[in-house]
FIFIVEX-233889 format. One record per residue: x, y, z of N, C-alpha, C in turn; residue in one letter. Coordinates in steps of 0.05 Angstrom, whole numbers, padded with zeros to 5 digits, always signed. Layout:
XYZXYZXYZA
...
//
This chain:
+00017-00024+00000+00000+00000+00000+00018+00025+00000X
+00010+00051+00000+00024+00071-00009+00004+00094+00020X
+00037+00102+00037+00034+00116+00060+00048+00142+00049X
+00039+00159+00069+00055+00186+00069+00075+00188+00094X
+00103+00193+00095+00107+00198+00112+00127+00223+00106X
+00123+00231+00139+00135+00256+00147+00166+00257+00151X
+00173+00263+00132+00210+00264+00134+00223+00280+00151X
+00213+00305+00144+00224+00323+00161+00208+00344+00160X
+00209+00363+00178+00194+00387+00172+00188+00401+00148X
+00171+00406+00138+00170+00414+00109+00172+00394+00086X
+00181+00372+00090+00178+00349+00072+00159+00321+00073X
+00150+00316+00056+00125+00286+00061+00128+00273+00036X
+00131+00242+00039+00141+00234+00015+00123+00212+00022X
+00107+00200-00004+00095+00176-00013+00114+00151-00016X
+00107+00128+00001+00129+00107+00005+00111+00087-00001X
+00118+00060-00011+00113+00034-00005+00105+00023+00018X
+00092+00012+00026+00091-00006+00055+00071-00025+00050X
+00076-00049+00068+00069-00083+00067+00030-00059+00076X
+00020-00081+00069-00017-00080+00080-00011-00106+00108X
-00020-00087+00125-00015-00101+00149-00040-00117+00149X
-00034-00137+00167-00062-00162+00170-00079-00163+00199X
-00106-00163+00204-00119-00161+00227-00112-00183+00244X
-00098-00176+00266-00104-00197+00279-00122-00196+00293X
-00128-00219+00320-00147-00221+00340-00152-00184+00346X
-00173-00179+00350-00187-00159+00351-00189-00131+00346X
-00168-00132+00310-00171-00112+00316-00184-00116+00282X
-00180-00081+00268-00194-00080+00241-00172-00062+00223X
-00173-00083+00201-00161-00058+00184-00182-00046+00165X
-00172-00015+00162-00192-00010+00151-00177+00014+00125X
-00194+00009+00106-00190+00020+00077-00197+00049+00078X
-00171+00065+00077-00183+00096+00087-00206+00108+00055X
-00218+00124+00068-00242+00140+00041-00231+00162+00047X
-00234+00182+00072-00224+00208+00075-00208+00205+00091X
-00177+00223+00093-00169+00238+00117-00159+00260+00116X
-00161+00275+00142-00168+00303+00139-00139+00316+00156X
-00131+00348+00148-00112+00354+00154-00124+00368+00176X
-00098+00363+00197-00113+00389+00231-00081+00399+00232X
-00097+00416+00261-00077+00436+00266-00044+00412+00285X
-00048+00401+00300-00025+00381+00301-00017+00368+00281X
-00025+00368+00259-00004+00356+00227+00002+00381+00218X
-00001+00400+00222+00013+00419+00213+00035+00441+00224X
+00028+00433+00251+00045+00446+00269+00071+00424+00261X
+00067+00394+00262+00086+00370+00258+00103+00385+00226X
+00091+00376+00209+00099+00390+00182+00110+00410+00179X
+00111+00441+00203+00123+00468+00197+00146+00460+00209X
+00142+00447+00237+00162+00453+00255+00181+00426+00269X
+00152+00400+00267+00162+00389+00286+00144+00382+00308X
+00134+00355+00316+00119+00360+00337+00126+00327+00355X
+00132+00337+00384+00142+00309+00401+00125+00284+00398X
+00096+00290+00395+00083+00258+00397+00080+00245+00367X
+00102+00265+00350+00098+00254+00313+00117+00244+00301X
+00125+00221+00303+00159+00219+00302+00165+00219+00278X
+00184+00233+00275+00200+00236+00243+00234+00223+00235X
+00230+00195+00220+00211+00195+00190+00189+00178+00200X
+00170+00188+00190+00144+00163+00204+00114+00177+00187X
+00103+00157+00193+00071+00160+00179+00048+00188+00209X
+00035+00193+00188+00019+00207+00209-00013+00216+00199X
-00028+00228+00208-00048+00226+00193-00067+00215+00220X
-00087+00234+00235-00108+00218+00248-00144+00223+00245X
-00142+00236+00229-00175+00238+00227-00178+00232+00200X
-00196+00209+00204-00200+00189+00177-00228+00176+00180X
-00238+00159+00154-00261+00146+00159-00252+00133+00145X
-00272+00108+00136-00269+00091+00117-00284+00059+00113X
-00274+00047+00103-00288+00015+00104-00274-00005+00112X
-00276-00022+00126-00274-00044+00135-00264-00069+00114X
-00230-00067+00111-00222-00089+00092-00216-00109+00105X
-00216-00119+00135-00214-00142+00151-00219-00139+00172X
-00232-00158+00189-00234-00161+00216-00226-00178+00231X
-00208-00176+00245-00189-00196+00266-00209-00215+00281X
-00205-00240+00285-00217-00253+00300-00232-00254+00322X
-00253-00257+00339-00262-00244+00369-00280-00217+00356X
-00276-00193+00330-00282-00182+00325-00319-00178+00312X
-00343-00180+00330-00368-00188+00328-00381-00169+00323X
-00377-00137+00319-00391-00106+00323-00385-00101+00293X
-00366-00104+00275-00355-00097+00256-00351-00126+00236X
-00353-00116+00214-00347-00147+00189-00341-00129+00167X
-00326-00144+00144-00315-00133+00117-00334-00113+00109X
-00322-00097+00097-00342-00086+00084-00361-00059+00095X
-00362-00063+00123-00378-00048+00139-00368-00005+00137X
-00382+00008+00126-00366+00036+00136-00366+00051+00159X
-00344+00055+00172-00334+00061+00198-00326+00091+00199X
-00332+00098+00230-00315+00125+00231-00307+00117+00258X
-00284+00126+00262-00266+00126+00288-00251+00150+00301X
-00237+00142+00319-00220+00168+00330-00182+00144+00332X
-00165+00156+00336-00143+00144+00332-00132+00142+00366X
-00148+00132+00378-00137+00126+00417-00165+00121+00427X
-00155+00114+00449-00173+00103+00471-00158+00097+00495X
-00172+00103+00522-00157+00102+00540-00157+00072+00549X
-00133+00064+00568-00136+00033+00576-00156+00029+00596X
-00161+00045+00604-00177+00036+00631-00170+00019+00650X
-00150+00018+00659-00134+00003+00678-00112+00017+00698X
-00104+00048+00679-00091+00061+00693-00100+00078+00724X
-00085+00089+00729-00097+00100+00756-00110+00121+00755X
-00111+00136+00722-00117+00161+00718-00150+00151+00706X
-00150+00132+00696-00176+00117+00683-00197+00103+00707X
-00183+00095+00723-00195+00089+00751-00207+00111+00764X
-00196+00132+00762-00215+00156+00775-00233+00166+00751X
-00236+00159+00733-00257+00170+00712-00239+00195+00689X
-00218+00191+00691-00199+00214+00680-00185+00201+00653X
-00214+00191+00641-00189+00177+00616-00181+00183+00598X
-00180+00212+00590-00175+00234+00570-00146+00237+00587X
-00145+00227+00605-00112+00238+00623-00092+00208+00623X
-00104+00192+00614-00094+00167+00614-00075+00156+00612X
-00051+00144+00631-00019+00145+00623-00011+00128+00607X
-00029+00127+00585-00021+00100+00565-00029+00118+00538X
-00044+00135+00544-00066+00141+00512-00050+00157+00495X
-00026+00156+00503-00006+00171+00469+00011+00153+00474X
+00017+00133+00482+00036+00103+00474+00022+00091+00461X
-00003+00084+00455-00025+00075+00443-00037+00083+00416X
-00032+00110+00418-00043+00123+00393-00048+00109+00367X
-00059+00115+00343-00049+00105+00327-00049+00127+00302X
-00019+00127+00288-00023+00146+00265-00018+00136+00249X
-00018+00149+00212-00017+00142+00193-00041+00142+00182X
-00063+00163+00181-00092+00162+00165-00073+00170+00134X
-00052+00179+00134-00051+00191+00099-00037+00168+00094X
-00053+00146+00086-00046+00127+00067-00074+00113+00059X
-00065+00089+00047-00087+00075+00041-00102+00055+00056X
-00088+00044+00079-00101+00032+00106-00091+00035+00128X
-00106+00027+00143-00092+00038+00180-00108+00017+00190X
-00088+00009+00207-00096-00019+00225-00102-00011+00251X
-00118-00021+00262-00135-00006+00288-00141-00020+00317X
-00124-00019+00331-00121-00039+00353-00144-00057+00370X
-00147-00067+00378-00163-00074+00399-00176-00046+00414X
-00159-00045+00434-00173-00017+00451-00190+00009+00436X
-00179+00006+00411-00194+00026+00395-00222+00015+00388X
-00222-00006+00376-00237-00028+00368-00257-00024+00389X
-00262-00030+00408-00275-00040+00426-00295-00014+00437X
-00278+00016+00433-00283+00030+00451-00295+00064+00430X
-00276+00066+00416-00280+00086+00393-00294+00086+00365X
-00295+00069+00356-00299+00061+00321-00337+00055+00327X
-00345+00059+00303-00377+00069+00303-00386+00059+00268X
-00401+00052+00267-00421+00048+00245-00428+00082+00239X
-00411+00089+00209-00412+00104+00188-00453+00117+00184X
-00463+00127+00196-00495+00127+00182-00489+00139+00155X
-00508+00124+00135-00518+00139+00110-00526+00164+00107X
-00528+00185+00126-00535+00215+00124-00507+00226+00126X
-00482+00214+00136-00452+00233+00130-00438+00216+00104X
-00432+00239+00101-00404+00233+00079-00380+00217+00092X
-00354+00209+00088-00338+00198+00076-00332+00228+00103X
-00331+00249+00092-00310+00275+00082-00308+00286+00118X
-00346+00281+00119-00361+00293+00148-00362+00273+00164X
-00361+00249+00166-00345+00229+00183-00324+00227+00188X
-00302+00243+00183-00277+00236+00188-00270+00261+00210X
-00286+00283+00216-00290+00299+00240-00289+00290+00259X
-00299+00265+00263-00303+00253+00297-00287+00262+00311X
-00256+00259+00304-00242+00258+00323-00233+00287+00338X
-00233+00317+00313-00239+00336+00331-00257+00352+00333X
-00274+00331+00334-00310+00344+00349-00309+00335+00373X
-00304+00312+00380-00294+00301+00405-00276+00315+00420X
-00249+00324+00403-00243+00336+00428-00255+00378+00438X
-00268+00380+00415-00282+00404+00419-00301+00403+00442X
-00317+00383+00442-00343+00367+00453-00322+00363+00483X
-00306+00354+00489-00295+00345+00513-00293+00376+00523X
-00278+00400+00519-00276+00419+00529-00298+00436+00535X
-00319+00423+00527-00350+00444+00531-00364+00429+00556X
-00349+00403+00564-00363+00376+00569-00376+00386+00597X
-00364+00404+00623-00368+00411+00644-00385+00439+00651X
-00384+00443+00630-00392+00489+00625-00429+00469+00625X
-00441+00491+00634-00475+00497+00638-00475+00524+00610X
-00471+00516+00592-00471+00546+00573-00503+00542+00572X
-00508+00576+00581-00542+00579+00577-00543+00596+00545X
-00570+00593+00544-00576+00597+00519-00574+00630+00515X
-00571+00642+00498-00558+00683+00495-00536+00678+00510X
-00521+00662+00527-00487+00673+00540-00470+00685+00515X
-00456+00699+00522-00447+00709+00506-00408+00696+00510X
-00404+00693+00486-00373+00669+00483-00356+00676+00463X
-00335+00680+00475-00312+00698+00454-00299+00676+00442X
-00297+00672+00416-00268+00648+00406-00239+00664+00396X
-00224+00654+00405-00198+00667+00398-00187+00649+00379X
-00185+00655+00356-00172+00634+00340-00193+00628+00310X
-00190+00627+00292-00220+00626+00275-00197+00612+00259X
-00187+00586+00262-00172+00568+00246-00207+00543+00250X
-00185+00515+00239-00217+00493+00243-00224+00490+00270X
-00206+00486+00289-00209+00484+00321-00237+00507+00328X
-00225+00528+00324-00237+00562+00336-00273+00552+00319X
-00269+00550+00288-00300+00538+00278-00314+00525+00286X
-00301+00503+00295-00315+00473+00305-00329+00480+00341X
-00309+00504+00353-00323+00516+00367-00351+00534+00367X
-00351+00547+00348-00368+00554+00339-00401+00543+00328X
-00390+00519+00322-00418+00499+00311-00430+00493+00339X
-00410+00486+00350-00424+00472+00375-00435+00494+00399X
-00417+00518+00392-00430+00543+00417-00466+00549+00402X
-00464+00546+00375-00486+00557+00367-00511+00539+00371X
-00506+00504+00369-00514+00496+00382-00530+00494+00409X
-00512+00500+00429-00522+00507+00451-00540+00535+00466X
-00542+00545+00434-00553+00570+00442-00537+00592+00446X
-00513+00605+00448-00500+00612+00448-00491+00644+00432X
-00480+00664+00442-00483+00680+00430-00448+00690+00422X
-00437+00687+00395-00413+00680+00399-00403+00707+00381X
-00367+00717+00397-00361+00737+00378-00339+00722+00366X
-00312+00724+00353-00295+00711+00344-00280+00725+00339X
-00253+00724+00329-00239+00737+00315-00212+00715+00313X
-00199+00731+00292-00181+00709+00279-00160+00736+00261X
-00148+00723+00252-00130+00745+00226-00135+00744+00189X
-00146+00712+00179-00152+00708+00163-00180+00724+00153X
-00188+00739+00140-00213+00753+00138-00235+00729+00123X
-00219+00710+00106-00228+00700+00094-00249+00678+00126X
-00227+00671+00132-00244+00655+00150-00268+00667+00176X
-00250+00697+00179-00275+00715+00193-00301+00705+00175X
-00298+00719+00146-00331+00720+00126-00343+00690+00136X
-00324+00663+00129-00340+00640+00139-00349+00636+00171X
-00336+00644+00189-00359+00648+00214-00371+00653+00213X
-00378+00684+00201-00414+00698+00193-00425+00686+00178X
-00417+00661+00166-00432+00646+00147-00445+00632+00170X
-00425+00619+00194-00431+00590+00204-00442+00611+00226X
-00455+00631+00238-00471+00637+00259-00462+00660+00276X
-00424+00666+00279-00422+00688+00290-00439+00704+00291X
-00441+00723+00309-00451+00747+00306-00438+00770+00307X
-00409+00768+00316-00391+00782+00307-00362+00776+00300X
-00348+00785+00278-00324+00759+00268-00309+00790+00268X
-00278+00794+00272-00265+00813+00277-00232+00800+00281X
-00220+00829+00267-00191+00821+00274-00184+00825+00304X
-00155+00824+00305-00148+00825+00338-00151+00848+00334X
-00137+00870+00330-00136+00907+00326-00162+00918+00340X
-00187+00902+00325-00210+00922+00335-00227+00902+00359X
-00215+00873+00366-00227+00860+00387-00243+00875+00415X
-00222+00896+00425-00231+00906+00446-00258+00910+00449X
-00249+00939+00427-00274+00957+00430-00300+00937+00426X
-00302+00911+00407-00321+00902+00394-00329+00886+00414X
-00309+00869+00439-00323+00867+00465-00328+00879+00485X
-00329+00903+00477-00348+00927+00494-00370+00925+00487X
-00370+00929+00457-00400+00942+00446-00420+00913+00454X
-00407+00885+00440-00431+00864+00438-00429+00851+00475X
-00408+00864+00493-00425+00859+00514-00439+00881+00537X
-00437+00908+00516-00445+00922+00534-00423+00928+00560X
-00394+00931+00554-00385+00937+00578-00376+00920+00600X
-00387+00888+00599-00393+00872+00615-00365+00850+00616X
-00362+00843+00600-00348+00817+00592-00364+00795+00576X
-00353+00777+00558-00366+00746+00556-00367+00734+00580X
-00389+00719+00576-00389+00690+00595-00356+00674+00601X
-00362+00667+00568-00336+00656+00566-00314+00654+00549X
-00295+00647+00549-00268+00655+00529-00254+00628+00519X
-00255+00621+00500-00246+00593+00483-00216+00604+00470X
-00195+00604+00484-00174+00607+00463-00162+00582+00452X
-00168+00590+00420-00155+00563+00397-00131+00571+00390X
-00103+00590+00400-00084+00594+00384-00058+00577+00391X
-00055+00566+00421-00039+00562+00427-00019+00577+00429X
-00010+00596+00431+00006+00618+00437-00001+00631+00462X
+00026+00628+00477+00029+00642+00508+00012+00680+00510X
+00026+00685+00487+00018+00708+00493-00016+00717+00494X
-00023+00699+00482-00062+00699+00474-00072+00683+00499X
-00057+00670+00507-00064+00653+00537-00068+00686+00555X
-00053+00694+00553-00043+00713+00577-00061+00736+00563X
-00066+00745+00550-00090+00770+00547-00132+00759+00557X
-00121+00722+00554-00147+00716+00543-00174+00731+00558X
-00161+00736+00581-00173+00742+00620-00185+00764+00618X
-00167+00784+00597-00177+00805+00595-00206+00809+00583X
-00214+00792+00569-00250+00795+00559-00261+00781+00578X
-00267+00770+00596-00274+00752+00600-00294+00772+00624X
-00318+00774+00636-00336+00789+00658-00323+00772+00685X
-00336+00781+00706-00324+00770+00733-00337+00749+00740X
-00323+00724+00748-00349+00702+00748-00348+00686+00720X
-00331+00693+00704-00332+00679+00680-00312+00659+00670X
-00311+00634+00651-00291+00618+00648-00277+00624+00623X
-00244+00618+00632-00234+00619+00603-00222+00590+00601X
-00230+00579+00575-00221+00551+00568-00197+00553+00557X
-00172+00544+00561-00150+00543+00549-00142+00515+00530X
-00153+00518+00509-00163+00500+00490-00130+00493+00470X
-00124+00506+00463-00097+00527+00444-00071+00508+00462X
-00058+00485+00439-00039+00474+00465-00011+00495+00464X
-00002+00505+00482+00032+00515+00473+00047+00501+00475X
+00074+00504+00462+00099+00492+00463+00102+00485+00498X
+00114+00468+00501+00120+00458+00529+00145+00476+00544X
+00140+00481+00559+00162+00504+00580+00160+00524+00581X
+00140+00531+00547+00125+00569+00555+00120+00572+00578X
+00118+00593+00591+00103+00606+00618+00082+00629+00611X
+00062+00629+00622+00053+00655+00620+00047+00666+00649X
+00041+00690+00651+00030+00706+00680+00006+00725+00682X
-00018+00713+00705-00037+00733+00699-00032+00746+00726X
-00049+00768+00730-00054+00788+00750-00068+00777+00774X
-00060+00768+00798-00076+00757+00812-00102+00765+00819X
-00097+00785+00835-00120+00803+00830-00135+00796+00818X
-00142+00799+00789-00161+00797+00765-00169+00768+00770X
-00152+00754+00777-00161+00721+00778-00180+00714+00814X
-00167+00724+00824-00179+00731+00856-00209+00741+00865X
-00200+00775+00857-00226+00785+00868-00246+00785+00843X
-00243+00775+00823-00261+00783+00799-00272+00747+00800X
-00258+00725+00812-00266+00698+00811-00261+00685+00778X
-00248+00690+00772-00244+00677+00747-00225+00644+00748X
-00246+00635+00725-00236+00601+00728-00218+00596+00698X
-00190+00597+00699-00180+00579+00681-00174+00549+00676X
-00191+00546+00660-00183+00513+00655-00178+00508+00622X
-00154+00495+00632-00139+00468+00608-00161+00451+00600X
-00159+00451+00578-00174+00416+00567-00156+00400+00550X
-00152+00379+00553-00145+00355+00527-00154+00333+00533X
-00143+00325+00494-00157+00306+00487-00183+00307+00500X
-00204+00273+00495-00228+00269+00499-00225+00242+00517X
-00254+00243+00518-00260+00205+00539-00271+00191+00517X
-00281+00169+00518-00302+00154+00506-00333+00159+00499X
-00340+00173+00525-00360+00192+00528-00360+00221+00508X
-00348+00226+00505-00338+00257+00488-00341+00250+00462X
-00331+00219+00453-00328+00218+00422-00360+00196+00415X
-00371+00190+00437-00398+00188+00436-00415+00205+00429X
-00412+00235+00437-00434+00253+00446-00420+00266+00403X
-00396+00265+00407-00387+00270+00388-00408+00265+00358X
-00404+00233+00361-00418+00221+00341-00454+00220+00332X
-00460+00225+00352-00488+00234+00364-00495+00259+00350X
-00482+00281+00352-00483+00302+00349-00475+00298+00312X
-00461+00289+00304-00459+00288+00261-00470+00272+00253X
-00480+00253+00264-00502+00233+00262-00527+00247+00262X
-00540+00266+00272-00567+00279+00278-00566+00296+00261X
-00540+00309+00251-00540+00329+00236-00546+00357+00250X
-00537+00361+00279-00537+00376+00299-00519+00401+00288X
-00491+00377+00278-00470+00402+00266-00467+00391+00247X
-00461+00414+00221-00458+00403+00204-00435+00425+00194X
-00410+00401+00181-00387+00399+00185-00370+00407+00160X
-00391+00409+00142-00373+00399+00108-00358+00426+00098X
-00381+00452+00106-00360+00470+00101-00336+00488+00112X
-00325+00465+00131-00307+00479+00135-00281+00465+00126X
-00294+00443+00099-00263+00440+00082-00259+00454+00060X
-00240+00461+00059-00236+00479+00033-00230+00460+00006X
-00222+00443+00007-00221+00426-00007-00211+00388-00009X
-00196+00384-00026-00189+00353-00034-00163+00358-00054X
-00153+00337-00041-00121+00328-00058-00122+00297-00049X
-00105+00287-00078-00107+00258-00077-00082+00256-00060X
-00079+00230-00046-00054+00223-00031-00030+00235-00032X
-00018+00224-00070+00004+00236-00070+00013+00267-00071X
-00018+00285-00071-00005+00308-00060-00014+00316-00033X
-00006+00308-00014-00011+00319+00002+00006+00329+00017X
+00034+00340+00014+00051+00358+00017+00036+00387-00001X
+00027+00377-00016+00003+00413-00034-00013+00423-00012X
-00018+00401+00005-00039+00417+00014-00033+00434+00041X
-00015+00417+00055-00005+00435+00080+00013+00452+00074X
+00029+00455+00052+00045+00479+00040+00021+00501+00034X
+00000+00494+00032-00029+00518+00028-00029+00529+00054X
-00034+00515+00076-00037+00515+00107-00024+00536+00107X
+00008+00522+00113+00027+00533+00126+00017+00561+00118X
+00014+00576+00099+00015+00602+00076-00016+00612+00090X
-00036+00603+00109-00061+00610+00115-00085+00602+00087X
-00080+00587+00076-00091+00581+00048-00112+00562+00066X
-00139+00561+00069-00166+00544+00063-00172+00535+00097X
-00180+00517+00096-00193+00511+00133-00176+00485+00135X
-00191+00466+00120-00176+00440+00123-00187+00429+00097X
-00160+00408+00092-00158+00393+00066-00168+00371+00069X
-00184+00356+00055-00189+00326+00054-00171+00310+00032X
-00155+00291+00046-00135+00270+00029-00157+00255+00019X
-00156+00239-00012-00171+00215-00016-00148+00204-00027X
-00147+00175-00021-00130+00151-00028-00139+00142-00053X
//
């Protein structure tokens, strides 16, 4: 079969490789879509620790069922599947308290390589993640699961009432996919980003107000009246956007720190501001089992709907075209077809 792998930063080369065989429980499966995110491209510009280079990578995919390992009774040839690429063990100590998005196994486990033509899918995945494809999604809008899930995991604890008003920082796919789901919940969302192009598609997908950083302030004055948002979703991963995020946010309000940074950044807020104003920062990653349930529930119903926020399709062997678009701010996200 014919993989992509990641050579080095800025390079991805189409290779040969054996078609691996199912064993006892698990599935291989014949990719249809996979889709580019913001960790394959951070891997591709720069470099990224859980993506090892030279190696295959690629995790949000769908597809069909070209074998099923033995013991394997939920799934048979043929069947179309959507999955997520992990699952926690449930055995660890972090899984024992209900923390299995924290799981000290679930990036030893992982599994990458969606940019090729099959991906073999373990047991634990098998058992716990992978779902019967419905006939109302695409190929393109099934292969979201995996970061709707973890979008869906960071909303998982918030009571968002219906008019709260919710700032997104970031209007890449992450900052959108926030967006489907704030609007969802009723939600009254402002955004801003640097791409204008992708501002115009928020106002497509529900914003009510889409804005560069320059005029952010004033524009959460005006749409909260002075007040603050409810709440603050930053998608940039950048220290320095961590550290302003506090500043929109009303007293009493949460800011989700969604946006992963480089490891050893620091940032510093004002105690004060965090103190007497009561403000809650919380971290999210990754998802549970539960998360990529509610996940699937939700593109399954057609709750969110997902399709336009690809900009387009490249066949396998280009898909160094497509994150060289990325890198440059070129489109939302690309769908690979094999």
């Amino acid at each position: 079969m014919k993989s992509c792998f990641l050579i080095r930063p800025g390079k991805i080369e189409l290779l040969k490789t054996k078609i691996p065989k199912a064993s006892e429980g698990e599935l291989l499966v014949k990719i249809k879509t996979a889709l580019t995110c913001g960790t394959d491209l951070k891997a591709f510009s720069r470099g990224h620790h859980v993506i090892p280079m030279p190696g295959v990578f690629g995790h949000e995919f769908s597809g069909i069922v070209a074998d099923a390992g033995k013991g394997v009774r939920k799934f048979k040839k043929g069947d179309e599947i959507m999955a997520v690429h992990s699952a926690p063990c449930l055995k660890c100590r972090y899984c024992k308290k209900g923390l299995c998005n924290l799981c000290e196994n679930i990036m030893d486990t992982k599994v990458l390589g969606a940019f090729a033509e099959y991906i073999l899918l373990p047991p634990h995945i098998v058992k716990q993640n992978v779902f019967h494809k419905p006939g109302n999604l695409t190929f393109k809008e099934a292969a979201f699961l995996e970061p709707l899930s973890c979008v869906v995991h960071g909303m998982q604890e918030l009571k968002i009432k219906e008019r709260e008003k919710a700032l997104i920082i970031g209007a890449g796919p992450i900052g959108l996919l926030h967006l489907l789901l704030l609007k969802n919940k009723g939600a009254d969302v402002i955004i801003t980003g640097l791409e204008k192009k992708r501002l115009a598609l928020a106002k497509k997908l529900g914003a009510s107000v889409a804005v560069t950083p320059d005029n952010l302030a004033n524009a959460i004055n005006k749409f909260t009246a002075g007040l603050g948002v409810d709440y603050v979703f930053e998608c940039t991963g950048q220290p320095d956007i961590w550290q302003s995020s506090v500043n929109y946010v009303r007293r009493g309000g949460t800011v989700i720190l969604f946006g992963g940074c480089k490891s050893g950044t620091t940032v510093t807020y004002d105690t004060g501001r965090l103190h007497y104003d009561e403000i809650t920062l919380k971290g999210v990653f990754h998802f549970t089992p539960d998360d990529v349930r509610q996940a699937y529930t939700l593109l399954k119903s057609r709750k969110i709907k997902v399709s336009k926020l690809i900009t387009g399709e490249y066949p396998l062997k280009d898909t160094e075209k497509a994150f060289l678009k990325l890198t440059k701010g070129k489109g939302i996200k690309y769908a690979i077809i094999p």
